[in-house]
Each structure stands twice: as C-alpha cells, then as structure tokens.
Short mmCIF file of the C-alpha atoms (twelve columns), coordinates in Angstrom:
data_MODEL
# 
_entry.id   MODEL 
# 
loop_
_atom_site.group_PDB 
_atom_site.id 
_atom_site.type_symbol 
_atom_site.label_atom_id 
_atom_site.label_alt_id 
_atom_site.label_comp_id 
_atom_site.label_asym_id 
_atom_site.label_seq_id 
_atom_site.Cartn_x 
_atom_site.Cartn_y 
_atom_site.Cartn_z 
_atom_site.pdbx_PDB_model_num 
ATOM 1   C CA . UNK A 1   142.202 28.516 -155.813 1 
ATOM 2   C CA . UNK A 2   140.850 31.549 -153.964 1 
ATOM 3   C CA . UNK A 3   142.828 31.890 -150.695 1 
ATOM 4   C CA . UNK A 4   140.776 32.643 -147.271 1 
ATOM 5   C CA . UNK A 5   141.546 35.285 -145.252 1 
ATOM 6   C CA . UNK A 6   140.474 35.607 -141.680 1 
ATOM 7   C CA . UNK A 7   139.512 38.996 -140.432 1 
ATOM 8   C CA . UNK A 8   138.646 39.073 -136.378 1 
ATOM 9   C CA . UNK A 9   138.829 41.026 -133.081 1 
ATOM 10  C CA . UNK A 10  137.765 40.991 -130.087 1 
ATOM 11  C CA . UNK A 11  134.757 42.777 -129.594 1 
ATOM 12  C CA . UNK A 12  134.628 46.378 -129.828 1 
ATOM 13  C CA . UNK A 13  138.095 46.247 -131.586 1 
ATOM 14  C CA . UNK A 14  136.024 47.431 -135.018 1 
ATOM 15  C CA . UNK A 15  136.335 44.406 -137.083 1 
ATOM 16  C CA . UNK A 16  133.418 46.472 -139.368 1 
ATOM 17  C CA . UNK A 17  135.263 49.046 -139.746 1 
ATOM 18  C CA . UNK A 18  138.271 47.159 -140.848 1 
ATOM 19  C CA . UNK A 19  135.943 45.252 -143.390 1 
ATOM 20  C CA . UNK A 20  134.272 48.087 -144.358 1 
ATOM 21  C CA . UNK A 21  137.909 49.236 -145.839 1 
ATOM 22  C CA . UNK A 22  138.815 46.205 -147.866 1 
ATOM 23  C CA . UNK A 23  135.474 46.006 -148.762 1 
ATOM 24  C CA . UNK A 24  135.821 49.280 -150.271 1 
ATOM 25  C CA . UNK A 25  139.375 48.162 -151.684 1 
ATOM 26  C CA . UNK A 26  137.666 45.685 -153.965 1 
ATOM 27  C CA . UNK A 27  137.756 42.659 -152.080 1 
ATOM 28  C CA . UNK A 28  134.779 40.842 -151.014 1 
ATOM 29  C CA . UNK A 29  134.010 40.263 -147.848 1 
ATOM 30  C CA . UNK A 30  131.968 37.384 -145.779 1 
ATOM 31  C CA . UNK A 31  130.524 38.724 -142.452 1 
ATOM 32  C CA . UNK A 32  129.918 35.750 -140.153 1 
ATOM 33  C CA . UNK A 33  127.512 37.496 -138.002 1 
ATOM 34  C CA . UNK A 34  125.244 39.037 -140.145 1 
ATOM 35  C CA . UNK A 35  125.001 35.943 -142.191 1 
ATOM 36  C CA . UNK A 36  124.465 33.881 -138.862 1 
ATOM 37  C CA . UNK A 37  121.693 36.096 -138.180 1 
ATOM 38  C CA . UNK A 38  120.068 35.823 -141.593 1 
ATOM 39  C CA . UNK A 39  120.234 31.765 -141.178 1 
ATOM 40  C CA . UNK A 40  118.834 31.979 -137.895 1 
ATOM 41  C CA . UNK A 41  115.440 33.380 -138.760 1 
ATOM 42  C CA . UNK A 42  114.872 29.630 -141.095 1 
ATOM 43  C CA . UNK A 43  112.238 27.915 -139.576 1 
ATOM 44  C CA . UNK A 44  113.657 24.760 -139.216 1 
ATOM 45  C CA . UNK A 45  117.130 26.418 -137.589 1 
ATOM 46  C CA . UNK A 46  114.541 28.324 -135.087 1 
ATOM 47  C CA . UNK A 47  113.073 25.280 -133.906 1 
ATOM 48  C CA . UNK A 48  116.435 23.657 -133.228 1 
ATOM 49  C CA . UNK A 49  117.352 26.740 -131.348 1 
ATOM 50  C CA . UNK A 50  114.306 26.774 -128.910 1 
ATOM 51  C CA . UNK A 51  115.109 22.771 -128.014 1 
ATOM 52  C CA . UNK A 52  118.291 24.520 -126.374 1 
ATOM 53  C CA . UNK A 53  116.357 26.135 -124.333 1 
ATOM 54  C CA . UNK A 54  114.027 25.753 -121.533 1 
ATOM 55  C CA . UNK A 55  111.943 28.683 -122.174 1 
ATOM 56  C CA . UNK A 56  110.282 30.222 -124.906 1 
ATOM 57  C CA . UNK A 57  112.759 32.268 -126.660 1 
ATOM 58  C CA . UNK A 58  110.603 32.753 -129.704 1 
ATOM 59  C CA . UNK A 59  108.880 35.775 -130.385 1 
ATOM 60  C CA . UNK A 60  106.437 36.338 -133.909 1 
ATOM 61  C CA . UNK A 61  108.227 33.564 -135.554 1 
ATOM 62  C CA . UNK A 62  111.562 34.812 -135.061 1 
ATOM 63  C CA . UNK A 63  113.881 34.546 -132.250 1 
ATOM 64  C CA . UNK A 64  114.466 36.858 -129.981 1 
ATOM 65  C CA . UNK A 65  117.845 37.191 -129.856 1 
ATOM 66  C CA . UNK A 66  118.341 39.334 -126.913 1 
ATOM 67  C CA . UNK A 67  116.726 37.295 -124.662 1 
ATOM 68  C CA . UNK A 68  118.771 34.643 -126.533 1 
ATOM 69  C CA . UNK A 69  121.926 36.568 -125.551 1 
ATOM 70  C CA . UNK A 70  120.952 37.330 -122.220 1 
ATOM 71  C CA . UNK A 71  120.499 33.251 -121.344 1 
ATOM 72  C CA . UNK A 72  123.377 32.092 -122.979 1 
ATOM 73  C CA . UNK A 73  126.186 34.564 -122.113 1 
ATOM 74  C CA . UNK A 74  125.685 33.587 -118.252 1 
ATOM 75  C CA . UNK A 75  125.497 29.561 -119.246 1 
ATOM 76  C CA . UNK A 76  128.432 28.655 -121.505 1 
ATOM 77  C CA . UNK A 77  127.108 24.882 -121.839 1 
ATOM 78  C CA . UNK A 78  123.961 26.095 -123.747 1 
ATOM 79  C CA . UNK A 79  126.091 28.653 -126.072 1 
ATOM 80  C CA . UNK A 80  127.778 25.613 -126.955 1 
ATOM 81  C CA . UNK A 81  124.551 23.776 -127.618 1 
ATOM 82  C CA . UNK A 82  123.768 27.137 -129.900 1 
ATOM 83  C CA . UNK A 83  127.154 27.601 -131.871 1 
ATOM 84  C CA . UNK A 84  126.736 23.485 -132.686 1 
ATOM 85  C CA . UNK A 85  123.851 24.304 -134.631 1 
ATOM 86  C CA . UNK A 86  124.496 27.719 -136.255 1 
ATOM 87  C CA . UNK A 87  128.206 27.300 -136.547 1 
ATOM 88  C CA . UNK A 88  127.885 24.057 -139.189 1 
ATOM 89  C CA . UNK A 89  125.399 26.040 -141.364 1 
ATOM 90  C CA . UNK A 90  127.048 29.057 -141.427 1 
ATOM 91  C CA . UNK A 91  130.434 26.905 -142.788 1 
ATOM 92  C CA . UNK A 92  127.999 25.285 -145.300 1 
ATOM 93  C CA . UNK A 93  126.814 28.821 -146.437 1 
ATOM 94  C CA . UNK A 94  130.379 30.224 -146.669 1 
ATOM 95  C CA . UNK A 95  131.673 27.406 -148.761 1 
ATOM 96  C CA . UNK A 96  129.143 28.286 -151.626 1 
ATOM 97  C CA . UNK A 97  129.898 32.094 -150.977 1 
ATOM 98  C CA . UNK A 98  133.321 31.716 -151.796 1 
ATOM 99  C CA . UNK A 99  132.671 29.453 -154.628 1 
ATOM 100 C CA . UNK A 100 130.570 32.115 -156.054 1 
ATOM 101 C CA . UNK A 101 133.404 34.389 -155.723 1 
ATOM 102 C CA . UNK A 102 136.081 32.090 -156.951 1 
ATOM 103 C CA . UNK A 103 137.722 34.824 -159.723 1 
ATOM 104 C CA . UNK A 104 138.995 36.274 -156.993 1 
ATOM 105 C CA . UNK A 105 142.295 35.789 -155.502 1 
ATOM 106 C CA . UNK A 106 140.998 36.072 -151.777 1 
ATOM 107 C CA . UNK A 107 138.222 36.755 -150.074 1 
ATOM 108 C CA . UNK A 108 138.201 38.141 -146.237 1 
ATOM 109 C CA . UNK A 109 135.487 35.865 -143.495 1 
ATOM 110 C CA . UNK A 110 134.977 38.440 -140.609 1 
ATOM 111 C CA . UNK A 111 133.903 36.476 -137.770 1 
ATOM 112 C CA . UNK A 112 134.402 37.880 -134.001 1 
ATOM 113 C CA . UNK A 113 134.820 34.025 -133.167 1 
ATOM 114 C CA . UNK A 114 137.316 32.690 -135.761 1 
ATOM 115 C CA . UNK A 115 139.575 31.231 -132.788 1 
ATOM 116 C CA . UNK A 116 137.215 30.185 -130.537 1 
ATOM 117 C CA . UNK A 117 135.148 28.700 -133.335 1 
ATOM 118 C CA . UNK A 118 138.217 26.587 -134.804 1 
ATOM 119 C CA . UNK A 119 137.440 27.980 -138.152 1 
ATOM 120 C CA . UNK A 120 140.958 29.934 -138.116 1 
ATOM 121 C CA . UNK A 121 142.105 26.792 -139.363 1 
ATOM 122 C CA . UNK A 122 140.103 27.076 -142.846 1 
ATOM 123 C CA . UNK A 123 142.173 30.557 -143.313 1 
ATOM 124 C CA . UNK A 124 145.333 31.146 -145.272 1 
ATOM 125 C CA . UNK A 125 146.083 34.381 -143.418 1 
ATOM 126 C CA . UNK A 126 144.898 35.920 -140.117 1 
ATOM 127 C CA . UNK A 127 144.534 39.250 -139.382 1 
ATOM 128 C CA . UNK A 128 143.386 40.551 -135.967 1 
ATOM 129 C CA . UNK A 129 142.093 43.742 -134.986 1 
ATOM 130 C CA . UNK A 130 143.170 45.459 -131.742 1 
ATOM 131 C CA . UNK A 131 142.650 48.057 -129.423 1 
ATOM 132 C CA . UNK A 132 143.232 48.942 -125.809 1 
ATOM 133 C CA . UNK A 133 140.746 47.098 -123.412 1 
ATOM 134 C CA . UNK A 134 139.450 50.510 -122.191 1 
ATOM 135 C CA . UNK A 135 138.534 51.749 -126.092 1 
ATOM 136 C CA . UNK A 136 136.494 48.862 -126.838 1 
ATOM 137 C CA . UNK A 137 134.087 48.564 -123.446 1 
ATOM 138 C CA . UNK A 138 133.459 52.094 -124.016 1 
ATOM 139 C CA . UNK A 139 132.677 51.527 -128.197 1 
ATOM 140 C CA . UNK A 140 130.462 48.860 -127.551 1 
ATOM 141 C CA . UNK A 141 128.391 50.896 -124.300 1 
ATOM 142 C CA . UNK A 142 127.826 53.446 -127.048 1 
ATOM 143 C CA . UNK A 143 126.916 51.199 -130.106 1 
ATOM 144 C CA . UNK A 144 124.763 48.663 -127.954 1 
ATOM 145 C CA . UNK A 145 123.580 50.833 -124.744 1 
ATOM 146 C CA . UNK A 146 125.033 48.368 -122.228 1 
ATOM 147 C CA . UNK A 147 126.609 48.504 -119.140 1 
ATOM 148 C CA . UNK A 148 130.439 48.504 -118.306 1 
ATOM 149 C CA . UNK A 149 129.846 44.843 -116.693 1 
ATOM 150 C CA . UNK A 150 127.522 43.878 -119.592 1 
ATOM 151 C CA . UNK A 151 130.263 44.400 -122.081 1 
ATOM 152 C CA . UNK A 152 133.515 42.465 -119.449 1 
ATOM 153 C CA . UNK A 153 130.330 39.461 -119.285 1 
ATOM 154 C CA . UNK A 154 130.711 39.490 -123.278 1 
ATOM 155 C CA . UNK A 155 134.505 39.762 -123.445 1 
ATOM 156 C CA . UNK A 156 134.365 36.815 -120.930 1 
ATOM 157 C CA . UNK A 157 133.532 34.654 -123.956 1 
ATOM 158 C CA . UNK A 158 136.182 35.495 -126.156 1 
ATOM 159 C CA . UNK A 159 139.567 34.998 -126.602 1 
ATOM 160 C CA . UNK A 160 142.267 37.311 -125.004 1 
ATOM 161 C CA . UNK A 161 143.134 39.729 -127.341 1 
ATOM 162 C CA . UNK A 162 147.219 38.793 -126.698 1 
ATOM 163 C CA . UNK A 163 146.076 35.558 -127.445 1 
ATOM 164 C CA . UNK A 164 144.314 36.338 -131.250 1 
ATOM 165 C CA . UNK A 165 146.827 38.620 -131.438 1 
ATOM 166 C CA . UNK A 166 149.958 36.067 -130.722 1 
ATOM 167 C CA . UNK A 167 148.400 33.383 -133.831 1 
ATOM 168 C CA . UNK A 168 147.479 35.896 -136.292 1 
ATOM 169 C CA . UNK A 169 149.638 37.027 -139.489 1 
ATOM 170 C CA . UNK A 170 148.854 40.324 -139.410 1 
ATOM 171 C CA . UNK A 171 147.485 42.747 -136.284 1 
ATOM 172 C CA . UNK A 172 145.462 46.163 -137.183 1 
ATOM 173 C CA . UNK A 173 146.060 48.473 -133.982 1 
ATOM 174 C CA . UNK A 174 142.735 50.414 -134.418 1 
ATOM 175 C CA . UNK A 175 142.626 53.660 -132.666 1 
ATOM 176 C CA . UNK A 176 143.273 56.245 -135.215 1 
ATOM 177 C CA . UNK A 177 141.195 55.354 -138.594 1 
ATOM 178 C CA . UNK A 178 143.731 56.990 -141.064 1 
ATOM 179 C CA . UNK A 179 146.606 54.744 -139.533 1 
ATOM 180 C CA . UNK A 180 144.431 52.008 -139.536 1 
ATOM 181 C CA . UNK A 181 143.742 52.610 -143.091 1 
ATOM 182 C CA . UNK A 182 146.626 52.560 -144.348 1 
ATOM 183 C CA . UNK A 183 147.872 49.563 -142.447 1 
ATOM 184 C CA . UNK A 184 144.872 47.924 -144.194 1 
ATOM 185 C CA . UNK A 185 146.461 49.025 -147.788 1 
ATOM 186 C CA . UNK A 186 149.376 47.807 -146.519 1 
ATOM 187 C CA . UNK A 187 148.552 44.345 -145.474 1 
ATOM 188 C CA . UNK A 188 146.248 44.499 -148.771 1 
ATOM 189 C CA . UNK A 189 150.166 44.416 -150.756 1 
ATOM 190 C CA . UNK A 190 150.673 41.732 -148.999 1 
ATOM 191 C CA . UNK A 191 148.049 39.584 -149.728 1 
ATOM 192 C CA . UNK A 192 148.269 40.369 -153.314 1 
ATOM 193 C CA . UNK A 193 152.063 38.819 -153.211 1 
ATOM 194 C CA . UNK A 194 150.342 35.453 -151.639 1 
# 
C-alpha cells in the first residue's frame, strides 16, 4: 500500500521549494493549497463559502479570496466555519489522488496546515520545514507584498514551529538550498527503506 508522507512548515519556511525537490526526485507530490484553491472555485463549494459570511465575498463567480483572507484571519470562529467545508473535500480529492498513484511506494501531501488540520494523522512520516522566524516574515513580505504585522497576523494561525518541529520524523532546516537539498536526498534514502 502506498505510504503517505506529510510535507509542512510554517509559513514562509519554503514548503514549495522543498516539494519542488522531491518532485523533481521522482516522487509525486499532492499540494493541499493549490488543490484547495482549485475546489474552491465549484459552484456549489462557493455558495457554501458565502453562507460563512455576512458579506458578499463573491466576485464574477469566483471568490475573492483576499477579501476572504482578510475576514477570516482576524475571526478564527469563521476560519473554522471555512476549513469545515474545504478541509472534507480536499481529503475526498486526495484519497482518489493517491489511488491514482498507487504504483508508487509514497507519495508526499504538502499542506501548511497538516497539524492544525489533524490530517498529520493520515501520514506515515512527517517532515517539517524550518527556518528562523526572522527569514520567513521577510520571504513572505517579498513573495506576497505584505506588511511585517500582516505576515505575525498569519503566523498567529499556525502552529509554533518548535511545536511541528517536536512531532515530525524528519526536520529540513531551510536556509541554504544546496544543504537543504541534500538533506532532501537524504531523507529521500530513508523513505525508500520504509
């Protein structure tokens, strides 16, 4: 049976990075997020969306998902109401991924909310991304033009690091890419003892 291997990180840590490397190592990889998003934009998954919300959050037939983010990472009650609706589909949609993929040994799921989700517990092996607190505020300014304050708001919502970090199998340090390389050829051996 094909094992599951979580792949997560707080964010900024550079989870797609990490993917992109075992992705490029032959092993397939699930990415939570982008499939999350993809699901999102069904029409019967956007109206269950708006209910959660008390304004319109729907823009040309799509959601707009920065106004989304903007409502729900100051009211934690209604990202629950969200992640009960996405999270269950997106599970749904994994299980038939990795049934198409079952000739493999293991496949990765890179989700930025494995812990907090409780879907670590579907995973054979964990493996966390880290880097210093510092690193990732200023990676994820650059990549999504925020502010300093925007960026603690988001890592409000997550995990500690120490804590993902503590519960995984296997931790990626991620400040140097060639190190972090091959660490990710290393853990790869590993996995292929499993």
């Amino acid at each position: 049976m094909t094992k599951i291997i979580g792949l997560t990180g707080g964010i900024g840590s550079g989870k797609s990075t990490i993917a992109g490397y075992f992705k490029a190592l032959g092993v397939p990889v699930y990415i939570a997020d982008e499939e999350a998003r993809k699901l999102m934009d069904q029409p019967e998954i956007v109206q269950k969306v708006q209910a959660v919300f008390d304004e319109n959050v729907i823009e040309n037939n799509s959601l707009n998902r920065k106004r989304i983010a903007e409502l729900v990472f100051s009211a934690p009650e209604k990202l629950k109401k969200l992640n009960s609706i996405i999270h269950p589909e997106v599970k749904k949609h994994f299980l038939s991924w990795v049934k198409a993929h079952k000739e493999f040994p293991f496949v990765i799921k890179e989700a930025a909310i494995l812990f907090e989700s409780g879907s670590y517990k579907d995973c054979d092996k964990i493996i966390t991304v880290a880097a210093p607190q510092e690193v990732r505020i200023h990676r994820v300014m650059n990549r999504d033009k925020v502010t300093k304050e925007q960026v603690l708001e988001r890592m409000k919502n997550q995990w500690p690091q120490e804590k993902k970090t503590a519960m995984s199998d296997f931790v990626i340090q991620n400040t140097d890419l060639e190190q972090s390389k091959q660490k990710v050829s290393e853990i790869l051996k590993e996995l292929n003892k499993m």
